[in-house]
DRENMAR-545906 format. One line per 4 residues: their letters; for each residue x, y, z of N, C-alpha, C, O. Coordinates in steps of 0.001 Angstrom, whole numbers. Last residue first. Example, Ala and Ser with C-alpha at 12.3 -4.5 7.8 and 13.67 -1.06 7.14 Angstrom:
BEGIN
SA) 12850,-2250,7080,13670,-1060,7140,12900,30,7870,13409,1138,8039 ~ 13190,-5690,7800,12300,-4500,7800,13200,-3300,7800,14236,-3319,8465
//
This chain:
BEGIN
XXXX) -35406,6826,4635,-35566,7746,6174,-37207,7499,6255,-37856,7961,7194 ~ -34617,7038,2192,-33880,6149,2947,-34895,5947,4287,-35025,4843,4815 ~ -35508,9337,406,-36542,8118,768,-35810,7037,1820,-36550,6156,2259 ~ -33521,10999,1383,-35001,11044,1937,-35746,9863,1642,-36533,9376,2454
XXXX) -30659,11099,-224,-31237,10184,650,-32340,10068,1723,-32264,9329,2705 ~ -30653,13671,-1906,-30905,12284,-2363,-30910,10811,-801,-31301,9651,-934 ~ -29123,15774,348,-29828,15335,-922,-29323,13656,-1292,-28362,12907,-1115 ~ -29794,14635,4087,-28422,14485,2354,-28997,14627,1631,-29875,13764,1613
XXXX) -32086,15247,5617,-31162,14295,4770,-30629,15224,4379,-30921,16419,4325 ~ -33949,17240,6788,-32852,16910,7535,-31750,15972,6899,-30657,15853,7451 ~ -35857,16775,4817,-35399,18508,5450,-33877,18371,5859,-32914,19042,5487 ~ -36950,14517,6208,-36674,14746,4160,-35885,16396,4029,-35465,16877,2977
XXXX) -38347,15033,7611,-37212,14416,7943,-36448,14067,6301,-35569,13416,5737 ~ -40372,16446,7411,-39155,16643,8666,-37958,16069,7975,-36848,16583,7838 ~ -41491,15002,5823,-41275,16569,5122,-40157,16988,6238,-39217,17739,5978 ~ -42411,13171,7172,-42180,12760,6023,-41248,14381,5428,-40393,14386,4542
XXXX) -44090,14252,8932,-43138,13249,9341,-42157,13310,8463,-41010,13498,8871 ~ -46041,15449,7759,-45223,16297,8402,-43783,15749,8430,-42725,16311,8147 ~ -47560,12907,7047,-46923,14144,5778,-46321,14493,6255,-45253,14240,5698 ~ -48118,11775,9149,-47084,11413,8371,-46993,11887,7357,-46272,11318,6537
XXXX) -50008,14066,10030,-49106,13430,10412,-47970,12453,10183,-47013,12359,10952 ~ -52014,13229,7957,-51354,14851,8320,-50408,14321,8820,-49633,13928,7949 ~ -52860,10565,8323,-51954,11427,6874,-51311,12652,7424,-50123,12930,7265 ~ -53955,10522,10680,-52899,9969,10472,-52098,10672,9044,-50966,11146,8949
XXXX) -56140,12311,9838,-55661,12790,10922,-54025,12078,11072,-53057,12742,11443 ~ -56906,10827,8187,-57111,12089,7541,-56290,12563,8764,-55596,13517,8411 ~ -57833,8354,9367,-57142,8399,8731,-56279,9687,8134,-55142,9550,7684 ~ -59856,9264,11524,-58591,8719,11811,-57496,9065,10714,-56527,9795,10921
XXXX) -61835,10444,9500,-61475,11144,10147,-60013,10920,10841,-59144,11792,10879 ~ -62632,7864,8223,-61933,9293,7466,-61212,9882,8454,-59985,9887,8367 ~ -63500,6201,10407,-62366,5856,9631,-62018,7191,8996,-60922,7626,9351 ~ -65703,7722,10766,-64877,7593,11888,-63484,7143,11335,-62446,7653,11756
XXXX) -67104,7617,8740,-66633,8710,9092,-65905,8871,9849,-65292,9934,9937 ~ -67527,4648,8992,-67337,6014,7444,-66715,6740,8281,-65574,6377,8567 ~ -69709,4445,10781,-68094,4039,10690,-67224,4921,10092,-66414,5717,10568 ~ -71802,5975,10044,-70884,6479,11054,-69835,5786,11010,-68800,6424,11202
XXXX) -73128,4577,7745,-72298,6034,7745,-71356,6376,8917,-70292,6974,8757 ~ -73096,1999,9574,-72341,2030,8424,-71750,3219,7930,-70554,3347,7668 ~ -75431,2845,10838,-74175,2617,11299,-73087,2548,10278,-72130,3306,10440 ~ -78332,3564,10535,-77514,3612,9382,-75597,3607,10147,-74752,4433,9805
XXXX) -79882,3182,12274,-80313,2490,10981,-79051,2614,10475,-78629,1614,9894 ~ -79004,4822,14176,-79162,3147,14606,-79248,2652,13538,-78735,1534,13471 ~ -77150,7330,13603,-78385,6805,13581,-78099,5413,13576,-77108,4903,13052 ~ -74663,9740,15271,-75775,8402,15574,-76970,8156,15178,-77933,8485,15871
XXXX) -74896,12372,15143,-73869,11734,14390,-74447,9990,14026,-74568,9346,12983 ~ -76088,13586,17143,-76647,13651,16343,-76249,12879,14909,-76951,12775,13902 ~ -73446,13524,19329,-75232,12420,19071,-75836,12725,17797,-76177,11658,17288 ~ -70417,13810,17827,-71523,14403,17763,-73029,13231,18302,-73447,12308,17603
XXXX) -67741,12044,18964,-69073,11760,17906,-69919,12419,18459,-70389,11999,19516 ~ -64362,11953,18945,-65614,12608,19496,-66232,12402,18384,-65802,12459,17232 ~ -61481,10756,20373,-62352,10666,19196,-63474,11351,19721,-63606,11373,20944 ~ -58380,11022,21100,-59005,11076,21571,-60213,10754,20151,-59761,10545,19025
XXXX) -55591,9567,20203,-55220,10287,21467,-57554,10580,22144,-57939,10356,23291 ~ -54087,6430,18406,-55851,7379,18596,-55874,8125,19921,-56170,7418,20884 ~ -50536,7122,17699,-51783,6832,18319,-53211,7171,18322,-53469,8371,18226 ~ -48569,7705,15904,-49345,7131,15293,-50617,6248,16282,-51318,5286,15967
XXXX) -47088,9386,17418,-46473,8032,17192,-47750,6955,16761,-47890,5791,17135 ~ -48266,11652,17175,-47006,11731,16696,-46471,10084,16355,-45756,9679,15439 ~ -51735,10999,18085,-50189,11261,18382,-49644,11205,16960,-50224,10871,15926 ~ -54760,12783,16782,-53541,11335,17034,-52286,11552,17387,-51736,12501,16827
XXXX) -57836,12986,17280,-56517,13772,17484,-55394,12342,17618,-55356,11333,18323 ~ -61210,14206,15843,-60203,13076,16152,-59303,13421,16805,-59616,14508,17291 ~ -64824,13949,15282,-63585,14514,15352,-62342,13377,15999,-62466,12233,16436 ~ -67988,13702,13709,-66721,13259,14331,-65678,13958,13958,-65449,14472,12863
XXXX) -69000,16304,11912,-70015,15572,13059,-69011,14455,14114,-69333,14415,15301 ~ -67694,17354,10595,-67360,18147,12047,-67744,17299,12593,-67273,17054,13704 ~ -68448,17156,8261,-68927,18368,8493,-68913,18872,10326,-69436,19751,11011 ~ -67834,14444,7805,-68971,14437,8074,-69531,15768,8490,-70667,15863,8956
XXXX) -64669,14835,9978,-65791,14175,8735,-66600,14332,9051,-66818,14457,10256 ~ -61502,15986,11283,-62857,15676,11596,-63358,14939,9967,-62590,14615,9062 ~ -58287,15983,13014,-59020,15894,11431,-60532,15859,12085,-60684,15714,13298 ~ -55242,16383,14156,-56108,16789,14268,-56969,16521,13489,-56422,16960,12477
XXXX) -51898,15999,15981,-52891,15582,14646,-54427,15950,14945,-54790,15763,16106 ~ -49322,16449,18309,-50326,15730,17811,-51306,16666,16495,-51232,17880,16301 ~ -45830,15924,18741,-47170,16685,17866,-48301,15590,17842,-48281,14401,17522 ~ -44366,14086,19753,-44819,15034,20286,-45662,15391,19931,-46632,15323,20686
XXXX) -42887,12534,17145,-43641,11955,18482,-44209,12565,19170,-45032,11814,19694 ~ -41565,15055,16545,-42242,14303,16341,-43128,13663,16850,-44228,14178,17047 ~ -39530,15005,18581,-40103,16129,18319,-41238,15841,17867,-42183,16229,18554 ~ -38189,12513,18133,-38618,13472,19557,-39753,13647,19307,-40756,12975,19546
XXXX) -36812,13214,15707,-37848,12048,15787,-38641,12281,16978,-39862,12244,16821 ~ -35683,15500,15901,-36312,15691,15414,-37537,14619,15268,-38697,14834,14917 ~ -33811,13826,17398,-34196,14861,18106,-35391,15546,17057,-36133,16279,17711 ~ -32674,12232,15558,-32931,11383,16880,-33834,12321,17348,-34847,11795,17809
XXXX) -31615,14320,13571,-32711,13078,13502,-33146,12339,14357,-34111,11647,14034 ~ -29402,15276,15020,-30876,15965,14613,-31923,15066,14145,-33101,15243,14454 ~ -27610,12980,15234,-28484,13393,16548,-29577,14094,16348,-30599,13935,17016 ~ -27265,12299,13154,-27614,11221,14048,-28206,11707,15095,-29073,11170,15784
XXXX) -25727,14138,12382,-26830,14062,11637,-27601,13278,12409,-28797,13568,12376 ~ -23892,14059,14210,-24210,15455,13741,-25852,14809,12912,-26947,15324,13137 ~ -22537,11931,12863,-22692,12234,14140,-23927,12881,14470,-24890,12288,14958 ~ -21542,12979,10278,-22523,11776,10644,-23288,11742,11400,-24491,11589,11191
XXXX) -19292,14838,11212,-21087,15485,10662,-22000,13980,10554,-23204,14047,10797 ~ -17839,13035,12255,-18766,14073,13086,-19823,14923,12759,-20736,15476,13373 ~ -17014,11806,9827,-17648,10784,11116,-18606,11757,12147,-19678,11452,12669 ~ -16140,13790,8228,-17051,13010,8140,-17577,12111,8799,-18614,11571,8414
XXXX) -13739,14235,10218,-14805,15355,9588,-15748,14442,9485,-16326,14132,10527 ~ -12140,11655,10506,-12528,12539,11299,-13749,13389,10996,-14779,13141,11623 ~ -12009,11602,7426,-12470,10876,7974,-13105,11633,9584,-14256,12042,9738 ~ -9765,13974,7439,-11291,13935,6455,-12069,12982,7070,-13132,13504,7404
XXXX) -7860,13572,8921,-8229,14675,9374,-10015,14526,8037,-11091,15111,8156 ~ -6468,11188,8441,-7361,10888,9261,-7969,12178,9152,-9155,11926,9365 ~ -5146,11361,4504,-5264,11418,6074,-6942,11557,6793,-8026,11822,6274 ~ -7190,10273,2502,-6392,10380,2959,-5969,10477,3926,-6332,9560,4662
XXXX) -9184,8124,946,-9437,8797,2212,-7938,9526,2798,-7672,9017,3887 ~ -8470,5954,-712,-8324,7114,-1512,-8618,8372,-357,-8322,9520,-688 ~ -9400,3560,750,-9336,3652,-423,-10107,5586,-851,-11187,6131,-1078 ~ -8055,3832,3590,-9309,4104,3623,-9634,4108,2003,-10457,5016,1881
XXXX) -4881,5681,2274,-5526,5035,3401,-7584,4430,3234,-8185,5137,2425 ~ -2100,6498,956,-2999,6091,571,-3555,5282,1747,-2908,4346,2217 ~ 742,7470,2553,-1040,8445,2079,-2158,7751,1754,-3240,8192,2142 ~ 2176,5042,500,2149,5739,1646,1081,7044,1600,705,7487,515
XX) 419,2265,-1223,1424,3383,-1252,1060,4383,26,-79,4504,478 ~ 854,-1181,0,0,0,0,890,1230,0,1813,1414,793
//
């Protein structure tokens, strides 16, 4: 091995070094931005409000509310409906954000990694 030549083509330790601490560096805003995350909660309704929702950050059901008037006995089926939109619509927001955090915080070109 010719002398300098280390790490294929890495020369001295002083680049390596560098690049291990912005690694570093990245490891932690993403640890801390995952936090952060987890924190926010989500919000959605359906049906013109008649259910409402709120979900964690970590993809929990935090609370749900159904209007009475939301309730007909005949027709349960609409109210599922809506209860599913509303979750769901409340989960999307939330992993849009997710998704836009942490696509902020990559390397170009390595967001879908994440």
């Amino acid at each position: 091995m010719a002398k300098g030549k280390q790490f294929g083509g890495f020369g001295g330790g002083g680049n390596m070094q560098q690049l291990m601490r912005q690694a570093q560096k990245m490891q932690e805003d993403l640890a801390r931005a995952q936090e952060e995350l987890d924190q926010k909660e989500y919000e959605a309704s359906s049906g013109g409000g008649m259910v409402s929702c709120r979900v964690s950050g970590k993809r929990e059901l935090l609370s749900l509310s159904i209007k009475p008037e939301a309730v007909d006995p005949d027709d349960v089926e609409m109210l599922e409906d809506m209860v599913m939109a509303a979750v769901n619509e409340a989960l999307r927001l939330g992993e849009e954000t997710r998704e836009k955090t942490m696509a902020a915080l990559a390397p170009g070109g390595m967001g879908g990694l994440l």
